[in-house]
PyMOL Python script that loads the backbone (N, CA, C, O; Angstrom):
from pymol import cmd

cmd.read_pdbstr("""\
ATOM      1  N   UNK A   1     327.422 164.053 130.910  1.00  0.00           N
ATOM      2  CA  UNK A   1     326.222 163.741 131.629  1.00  0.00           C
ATOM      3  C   UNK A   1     325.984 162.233 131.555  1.00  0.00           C
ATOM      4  O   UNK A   1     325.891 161.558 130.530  1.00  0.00           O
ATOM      5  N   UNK A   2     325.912 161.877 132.660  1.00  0.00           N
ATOM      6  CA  UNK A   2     325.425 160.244 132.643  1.00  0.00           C
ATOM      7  C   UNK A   2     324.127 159.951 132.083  1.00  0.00           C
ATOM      8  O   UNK A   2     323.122 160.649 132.217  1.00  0.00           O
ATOM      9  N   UNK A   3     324.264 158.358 131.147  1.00  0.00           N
ATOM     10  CA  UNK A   3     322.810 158.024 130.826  1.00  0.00           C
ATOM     11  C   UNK A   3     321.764 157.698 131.819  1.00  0.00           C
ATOM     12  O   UNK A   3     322.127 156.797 132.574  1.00  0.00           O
ATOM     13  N   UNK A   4     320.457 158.198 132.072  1.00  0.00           N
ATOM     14  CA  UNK A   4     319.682 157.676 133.173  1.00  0.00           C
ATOM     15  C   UNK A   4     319.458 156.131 132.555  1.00  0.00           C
ATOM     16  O   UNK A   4     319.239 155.676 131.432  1.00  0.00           O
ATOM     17  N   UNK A   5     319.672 155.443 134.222  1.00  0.00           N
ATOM     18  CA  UNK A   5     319.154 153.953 134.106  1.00  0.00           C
ATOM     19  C   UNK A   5     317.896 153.519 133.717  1.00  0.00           C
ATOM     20  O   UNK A   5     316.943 153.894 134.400  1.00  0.00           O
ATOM     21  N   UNK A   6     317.681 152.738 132.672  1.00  0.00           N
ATOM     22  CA  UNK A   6     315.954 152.638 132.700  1.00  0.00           C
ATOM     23  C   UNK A   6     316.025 150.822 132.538  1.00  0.00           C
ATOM     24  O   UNK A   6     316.784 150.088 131.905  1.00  0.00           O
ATOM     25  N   UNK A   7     314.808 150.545 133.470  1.00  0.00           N
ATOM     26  CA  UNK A   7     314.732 149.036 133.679  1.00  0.00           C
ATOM     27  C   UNK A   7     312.997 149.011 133.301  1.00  0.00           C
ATOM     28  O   UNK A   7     312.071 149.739 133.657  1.00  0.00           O
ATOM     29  N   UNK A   8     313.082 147.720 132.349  1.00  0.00           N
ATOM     30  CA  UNK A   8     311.506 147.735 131.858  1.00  0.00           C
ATOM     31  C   UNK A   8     311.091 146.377 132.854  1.00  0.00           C
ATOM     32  O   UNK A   8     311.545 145.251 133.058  1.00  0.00           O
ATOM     33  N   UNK A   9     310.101 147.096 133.268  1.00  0.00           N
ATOM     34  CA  UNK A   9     308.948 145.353 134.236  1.00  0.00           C
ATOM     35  C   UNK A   9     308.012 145.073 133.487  1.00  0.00           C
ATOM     36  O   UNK A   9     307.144 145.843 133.078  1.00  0.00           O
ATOM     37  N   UNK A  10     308.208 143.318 133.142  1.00  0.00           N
ATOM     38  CA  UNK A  10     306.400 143.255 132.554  1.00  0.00           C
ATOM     39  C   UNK A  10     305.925 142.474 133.611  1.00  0.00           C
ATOM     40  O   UNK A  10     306.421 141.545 134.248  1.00  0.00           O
ATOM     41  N   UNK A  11     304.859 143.054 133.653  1.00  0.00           N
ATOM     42  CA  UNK A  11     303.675 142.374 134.882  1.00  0.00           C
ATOM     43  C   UNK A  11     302.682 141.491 133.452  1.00  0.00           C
ATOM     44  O   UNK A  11     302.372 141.855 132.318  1.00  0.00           O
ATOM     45  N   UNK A  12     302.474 140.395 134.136  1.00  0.00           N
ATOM     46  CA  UNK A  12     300.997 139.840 133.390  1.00  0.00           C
ATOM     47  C   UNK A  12     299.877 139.661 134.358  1.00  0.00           C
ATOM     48  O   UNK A  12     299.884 138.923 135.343  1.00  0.00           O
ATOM     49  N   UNK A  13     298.761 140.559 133.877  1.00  0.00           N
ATOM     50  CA  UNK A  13     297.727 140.653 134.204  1.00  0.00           C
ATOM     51  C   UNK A  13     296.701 139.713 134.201  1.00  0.00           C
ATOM     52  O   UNK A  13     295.633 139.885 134.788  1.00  0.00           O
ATOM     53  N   UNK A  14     297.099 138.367 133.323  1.00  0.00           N
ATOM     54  CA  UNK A  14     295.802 137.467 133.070  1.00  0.00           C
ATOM     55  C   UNK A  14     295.389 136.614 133.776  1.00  0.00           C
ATOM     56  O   UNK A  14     296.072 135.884 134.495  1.00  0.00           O
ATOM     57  N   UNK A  15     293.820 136.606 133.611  1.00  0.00           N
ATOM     58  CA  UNK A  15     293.097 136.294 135.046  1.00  0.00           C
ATOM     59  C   UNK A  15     292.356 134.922 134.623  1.00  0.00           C
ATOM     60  O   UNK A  15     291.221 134.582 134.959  1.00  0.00           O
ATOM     61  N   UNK A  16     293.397 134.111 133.689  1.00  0.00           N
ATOM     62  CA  UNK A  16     292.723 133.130 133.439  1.00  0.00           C
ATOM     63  C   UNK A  16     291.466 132.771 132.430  1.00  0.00           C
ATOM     64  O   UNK A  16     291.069 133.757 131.810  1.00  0.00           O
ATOM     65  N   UNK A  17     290.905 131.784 132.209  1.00  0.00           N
ATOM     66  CA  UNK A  17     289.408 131.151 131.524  1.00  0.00           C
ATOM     67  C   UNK A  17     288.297 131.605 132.495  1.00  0.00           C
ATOM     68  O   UNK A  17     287.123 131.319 132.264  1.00  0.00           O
ATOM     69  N   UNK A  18     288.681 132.342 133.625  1.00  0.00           N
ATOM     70  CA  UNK A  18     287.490 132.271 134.171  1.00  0.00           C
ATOM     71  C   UNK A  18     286.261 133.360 133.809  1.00  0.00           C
ATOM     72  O   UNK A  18     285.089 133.235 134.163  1.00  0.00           O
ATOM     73  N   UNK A  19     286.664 134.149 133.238  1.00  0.00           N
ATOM     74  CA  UNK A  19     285.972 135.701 132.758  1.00  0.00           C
ATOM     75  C   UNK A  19     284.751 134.833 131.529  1.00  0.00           C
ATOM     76  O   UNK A  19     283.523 134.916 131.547  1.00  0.00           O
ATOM     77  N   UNK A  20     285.535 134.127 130.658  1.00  0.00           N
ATOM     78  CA  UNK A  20     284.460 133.945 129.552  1.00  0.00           C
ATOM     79  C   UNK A  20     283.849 132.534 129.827  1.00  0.00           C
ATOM     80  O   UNK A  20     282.804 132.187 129.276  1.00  0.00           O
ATOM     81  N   UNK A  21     284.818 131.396 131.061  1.00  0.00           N
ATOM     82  CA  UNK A  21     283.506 130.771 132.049  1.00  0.00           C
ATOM     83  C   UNK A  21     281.850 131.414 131.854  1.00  0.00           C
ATOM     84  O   UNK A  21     280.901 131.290 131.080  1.00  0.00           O
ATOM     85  N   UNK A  22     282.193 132.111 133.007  1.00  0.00           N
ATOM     86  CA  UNK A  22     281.283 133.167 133.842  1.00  0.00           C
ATOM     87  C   UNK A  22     280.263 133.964 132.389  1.00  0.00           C
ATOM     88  O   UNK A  22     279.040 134.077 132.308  1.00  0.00           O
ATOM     89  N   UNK A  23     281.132 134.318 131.594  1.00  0.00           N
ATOM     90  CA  UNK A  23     280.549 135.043 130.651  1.00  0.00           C
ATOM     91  C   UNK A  23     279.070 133.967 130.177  1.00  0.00           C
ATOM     92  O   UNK A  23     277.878 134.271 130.221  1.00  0.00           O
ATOM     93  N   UNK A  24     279.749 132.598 129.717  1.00  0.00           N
ATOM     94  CA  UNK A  24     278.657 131.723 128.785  1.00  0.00           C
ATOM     95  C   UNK A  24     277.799 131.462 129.132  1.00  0.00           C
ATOM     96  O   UNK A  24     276.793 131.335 128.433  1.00  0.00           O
ATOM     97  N   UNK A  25     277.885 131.175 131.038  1.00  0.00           N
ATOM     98  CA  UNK A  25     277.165 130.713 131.965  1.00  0.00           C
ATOM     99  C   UNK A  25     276.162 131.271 132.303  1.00  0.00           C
ATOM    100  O   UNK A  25     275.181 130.747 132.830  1.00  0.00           O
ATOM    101  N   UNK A  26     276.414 133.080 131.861  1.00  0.00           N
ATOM    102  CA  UNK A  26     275.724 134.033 132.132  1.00  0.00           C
ATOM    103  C   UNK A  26     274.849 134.658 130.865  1.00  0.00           C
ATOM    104  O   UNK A  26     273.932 135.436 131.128  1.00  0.00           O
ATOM    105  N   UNK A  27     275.032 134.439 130.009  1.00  0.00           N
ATOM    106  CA  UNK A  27     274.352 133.957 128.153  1.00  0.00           C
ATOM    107  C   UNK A  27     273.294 133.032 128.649  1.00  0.00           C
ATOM    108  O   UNK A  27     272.112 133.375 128.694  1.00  0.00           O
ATOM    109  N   UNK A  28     273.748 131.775 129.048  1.00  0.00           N
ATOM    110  CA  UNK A  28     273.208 130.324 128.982  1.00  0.00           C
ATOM    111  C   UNK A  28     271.451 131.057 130.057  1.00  0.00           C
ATOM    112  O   UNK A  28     270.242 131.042 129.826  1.00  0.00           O
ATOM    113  N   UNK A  29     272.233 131.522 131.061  1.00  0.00           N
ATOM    114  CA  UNK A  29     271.253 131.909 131.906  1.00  0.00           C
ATOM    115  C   UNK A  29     270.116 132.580 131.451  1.00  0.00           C
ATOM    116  O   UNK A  29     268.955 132.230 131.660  1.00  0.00           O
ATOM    117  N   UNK A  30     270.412 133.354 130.953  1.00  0.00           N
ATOM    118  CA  UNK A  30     269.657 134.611 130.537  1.00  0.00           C
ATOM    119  C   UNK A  30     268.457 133.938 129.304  1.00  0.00           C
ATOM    120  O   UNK A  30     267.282 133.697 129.581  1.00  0.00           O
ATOM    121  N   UNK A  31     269.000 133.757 128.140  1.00  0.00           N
ATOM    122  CA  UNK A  31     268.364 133.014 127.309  1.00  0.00           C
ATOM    123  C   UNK A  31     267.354 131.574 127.996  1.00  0.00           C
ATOM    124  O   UNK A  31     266.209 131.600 127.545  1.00  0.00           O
ATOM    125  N   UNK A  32     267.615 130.417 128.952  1.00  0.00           N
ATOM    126  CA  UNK A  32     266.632 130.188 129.717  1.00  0.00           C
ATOM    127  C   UNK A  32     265.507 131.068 130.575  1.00  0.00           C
ATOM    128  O   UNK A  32     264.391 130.572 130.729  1.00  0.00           O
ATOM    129  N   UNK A  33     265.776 132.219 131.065  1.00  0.00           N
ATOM    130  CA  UNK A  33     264.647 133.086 131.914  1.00  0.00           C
ATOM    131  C   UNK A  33     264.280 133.509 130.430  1.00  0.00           C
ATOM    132  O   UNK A  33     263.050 133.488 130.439  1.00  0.00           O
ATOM    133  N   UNK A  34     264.679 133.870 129.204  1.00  0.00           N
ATOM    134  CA  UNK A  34     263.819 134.843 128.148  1.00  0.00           C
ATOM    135  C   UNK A  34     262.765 133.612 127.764  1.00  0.00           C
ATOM    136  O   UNK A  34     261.606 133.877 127.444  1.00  0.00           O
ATOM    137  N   UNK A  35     263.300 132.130 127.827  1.00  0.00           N
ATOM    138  CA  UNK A  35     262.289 131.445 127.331  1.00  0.00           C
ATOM    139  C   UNK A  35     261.269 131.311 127.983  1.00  0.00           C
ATOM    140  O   UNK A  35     260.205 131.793 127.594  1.00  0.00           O
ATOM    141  N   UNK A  36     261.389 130.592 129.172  1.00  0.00           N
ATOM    142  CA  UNK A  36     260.670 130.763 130.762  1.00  0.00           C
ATOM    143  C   UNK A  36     259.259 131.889 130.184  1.00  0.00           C
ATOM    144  O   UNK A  36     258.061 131.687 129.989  1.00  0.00           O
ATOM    145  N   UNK A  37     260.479 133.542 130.011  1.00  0.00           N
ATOM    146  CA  UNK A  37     259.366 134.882 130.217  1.00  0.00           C
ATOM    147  C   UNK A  37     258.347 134.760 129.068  1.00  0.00           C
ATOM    148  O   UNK A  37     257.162 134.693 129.395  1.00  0.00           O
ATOM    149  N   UNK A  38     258.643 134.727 127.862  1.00  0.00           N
ATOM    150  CA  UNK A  38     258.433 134.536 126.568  1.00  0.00           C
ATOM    151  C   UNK A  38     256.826 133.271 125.898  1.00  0.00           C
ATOM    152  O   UNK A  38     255.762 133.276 125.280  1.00  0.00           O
ATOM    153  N   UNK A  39     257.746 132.446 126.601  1.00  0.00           N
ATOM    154  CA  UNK A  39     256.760 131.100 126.316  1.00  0.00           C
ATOM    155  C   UNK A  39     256.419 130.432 127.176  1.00  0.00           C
ATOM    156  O   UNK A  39     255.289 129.962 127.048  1.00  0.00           O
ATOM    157  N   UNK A  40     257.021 130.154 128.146  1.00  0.00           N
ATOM    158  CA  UNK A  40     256.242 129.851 129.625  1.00  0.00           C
ATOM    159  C   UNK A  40     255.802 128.270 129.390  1.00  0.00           C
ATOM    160  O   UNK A  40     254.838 127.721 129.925  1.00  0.00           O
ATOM    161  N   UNK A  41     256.594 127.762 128.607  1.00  0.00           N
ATOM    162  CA  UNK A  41     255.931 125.991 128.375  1.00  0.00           C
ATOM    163  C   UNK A  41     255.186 125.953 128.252  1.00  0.00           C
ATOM    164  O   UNK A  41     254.620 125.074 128.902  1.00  0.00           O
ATOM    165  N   UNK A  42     254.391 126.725 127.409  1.00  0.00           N
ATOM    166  CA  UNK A  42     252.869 126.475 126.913  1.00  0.00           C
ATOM    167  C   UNK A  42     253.233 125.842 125.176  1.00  0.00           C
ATOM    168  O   UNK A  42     252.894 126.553 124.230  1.00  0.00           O
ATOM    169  N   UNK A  43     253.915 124.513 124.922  1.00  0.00           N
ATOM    170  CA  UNK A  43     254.063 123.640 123.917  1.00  0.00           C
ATOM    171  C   UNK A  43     252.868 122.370 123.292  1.00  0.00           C
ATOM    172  O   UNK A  43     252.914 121.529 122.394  1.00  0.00           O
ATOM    173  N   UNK A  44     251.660 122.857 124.497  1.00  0.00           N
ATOM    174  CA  UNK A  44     250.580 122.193 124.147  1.00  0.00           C
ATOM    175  C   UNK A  44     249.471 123.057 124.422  1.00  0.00           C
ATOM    176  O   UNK A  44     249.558 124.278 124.553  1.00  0.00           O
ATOM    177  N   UNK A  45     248.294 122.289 124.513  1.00  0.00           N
ATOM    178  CA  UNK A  45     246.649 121.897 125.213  1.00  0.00           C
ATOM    179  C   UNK A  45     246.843 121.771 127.019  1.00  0.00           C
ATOM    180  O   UNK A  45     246.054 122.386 127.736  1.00  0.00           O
ATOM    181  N   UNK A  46     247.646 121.160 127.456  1.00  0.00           N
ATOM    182  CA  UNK A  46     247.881 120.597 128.514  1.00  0.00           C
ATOM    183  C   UNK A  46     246.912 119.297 129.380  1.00  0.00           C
ATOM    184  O   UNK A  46     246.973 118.881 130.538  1.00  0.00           O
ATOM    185  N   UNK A  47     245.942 118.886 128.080  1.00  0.00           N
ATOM    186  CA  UNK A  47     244.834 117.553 128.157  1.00  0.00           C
ATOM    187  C   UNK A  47     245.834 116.564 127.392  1.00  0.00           C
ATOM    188  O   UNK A  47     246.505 116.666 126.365  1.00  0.00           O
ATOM    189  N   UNK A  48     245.611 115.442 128.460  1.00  0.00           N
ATOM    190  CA  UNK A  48     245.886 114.026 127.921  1.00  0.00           C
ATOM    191  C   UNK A  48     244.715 112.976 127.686  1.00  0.00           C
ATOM    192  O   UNK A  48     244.285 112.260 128.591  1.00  0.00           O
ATOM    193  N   UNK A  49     244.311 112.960 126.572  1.00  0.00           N
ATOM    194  CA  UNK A  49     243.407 111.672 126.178  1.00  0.00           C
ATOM    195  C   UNK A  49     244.019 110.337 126.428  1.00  0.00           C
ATOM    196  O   UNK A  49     245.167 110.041 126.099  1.00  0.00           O
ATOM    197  N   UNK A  50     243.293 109.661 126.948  1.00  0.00           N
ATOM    198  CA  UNK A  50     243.981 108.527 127.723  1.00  0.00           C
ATOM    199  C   UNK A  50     242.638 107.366 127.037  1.00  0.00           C
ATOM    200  O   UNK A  50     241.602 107.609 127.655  1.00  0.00           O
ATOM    201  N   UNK A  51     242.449 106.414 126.144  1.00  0.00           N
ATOM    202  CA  UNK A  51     241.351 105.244 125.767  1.00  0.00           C
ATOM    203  C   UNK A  51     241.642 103.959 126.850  1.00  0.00           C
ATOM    204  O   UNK A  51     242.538 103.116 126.798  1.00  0.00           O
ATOM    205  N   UNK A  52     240.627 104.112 127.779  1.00  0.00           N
ATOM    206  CA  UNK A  52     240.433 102.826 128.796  1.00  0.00           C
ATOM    207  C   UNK A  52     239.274 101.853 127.858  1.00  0.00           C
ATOM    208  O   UNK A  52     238.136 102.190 127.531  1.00  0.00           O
ATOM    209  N   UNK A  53     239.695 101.084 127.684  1.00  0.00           N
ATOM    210  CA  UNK A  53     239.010  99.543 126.926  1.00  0.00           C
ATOM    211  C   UNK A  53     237.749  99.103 127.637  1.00  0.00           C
ATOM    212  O   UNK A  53     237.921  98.918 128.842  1.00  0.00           O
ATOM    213  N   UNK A  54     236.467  98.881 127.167  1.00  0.00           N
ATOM    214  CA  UNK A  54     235.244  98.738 127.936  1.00  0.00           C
ATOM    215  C   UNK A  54     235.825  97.145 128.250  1.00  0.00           C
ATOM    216  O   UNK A  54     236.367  96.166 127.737  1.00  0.00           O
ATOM    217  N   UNK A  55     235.179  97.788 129.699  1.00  0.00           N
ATOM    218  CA  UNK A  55     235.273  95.885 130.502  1.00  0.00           C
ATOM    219  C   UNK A  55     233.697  95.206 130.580  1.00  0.00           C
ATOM    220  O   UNK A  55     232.837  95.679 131.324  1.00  0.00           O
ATOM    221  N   UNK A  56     233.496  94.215 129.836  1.00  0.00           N
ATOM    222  CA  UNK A  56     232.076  93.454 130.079  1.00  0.00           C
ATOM    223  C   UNK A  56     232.141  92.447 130.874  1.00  0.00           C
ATOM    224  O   UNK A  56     233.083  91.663 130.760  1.00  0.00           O
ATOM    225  N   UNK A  57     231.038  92.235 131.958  1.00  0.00           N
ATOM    226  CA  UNK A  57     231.087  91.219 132.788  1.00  0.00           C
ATOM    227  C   UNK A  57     229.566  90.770 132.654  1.00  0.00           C
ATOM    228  O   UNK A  57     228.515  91.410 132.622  1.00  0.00           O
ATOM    229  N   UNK A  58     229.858  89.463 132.591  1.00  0.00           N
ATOM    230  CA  UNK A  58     228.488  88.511 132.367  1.00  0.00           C
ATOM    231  C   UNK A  58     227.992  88.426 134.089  1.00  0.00           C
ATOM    232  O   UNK A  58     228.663  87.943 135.001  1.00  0.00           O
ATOM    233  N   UNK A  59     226.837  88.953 134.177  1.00  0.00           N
ATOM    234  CA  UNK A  59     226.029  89.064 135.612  1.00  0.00           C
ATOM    235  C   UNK A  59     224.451  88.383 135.187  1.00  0.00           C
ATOM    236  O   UNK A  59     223.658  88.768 134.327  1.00  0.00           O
ATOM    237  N   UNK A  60     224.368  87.397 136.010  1.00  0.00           N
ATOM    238  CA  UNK A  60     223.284  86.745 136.165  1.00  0.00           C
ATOM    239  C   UNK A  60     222.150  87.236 137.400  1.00  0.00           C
ATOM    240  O   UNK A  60     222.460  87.462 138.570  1.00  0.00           O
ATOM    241  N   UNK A  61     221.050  87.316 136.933  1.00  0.00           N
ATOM    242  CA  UNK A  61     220.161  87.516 138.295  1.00  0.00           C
ATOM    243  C   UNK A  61     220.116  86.612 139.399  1.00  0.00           C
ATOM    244  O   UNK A  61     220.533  85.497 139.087  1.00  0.00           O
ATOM    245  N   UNK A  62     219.766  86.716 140.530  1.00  0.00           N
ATOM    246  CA  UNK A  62     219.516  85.536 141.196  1.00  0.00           C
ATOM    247  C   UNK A  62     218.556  85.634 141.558  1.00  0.00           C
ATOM    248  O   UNK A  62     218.365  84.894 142.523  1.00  0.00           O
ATOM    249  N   UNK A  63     217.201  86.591 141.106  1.00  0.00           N
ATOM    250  CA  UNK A  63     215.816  85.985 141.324  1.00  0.00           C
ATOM    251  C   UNK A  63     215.459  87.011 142.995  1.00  0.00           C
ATOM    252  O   UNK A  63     214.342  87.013 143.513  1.00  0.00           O
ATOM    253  N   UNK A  64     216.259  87.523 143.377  1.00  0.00           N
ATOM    254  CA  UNK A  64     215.465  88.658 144.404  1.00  0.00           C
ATOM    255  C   UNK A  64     214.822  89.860 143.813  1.00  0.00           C
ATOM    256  O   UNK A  64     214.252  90.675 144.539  1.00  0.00           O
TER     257      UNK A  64
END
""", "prot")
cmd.dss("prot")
cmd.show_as("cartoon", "prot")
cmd.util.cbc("prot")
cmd.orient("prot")
């Protein structure tokens, strides 16, 4: 009886850096909207005290 022929194929399947790209990008994302949902930039008061310096001006009458 003859041996059957057997021929092995390797295929490579790899699809590159782009999967865990996509992956971090999609982490990165997510964690910005939880902060966004979460805390909403409320890191203050949202009042700015601002000190304007009194201005004096010497005013004379003129008698009307």
């Amino acid at each position: 009886m003859p041996e059957p022929v057997r021929e092995t194929v390797v295929v490579d399947r790899s699809r590159g850096p782009l999967g865990p790209i996509i992956g971090i990008l999609l982490v990165v994302l997510v964690a910005i909207g939880i902060y966004f949902l979460f805390f909403n930039g409320q890191g203050g008061s949202g009042t700015v005290d601002i000190d304007v310096p009194a201005v004096s001006v010497d005013v004379t009458p003129d008698g009307q």
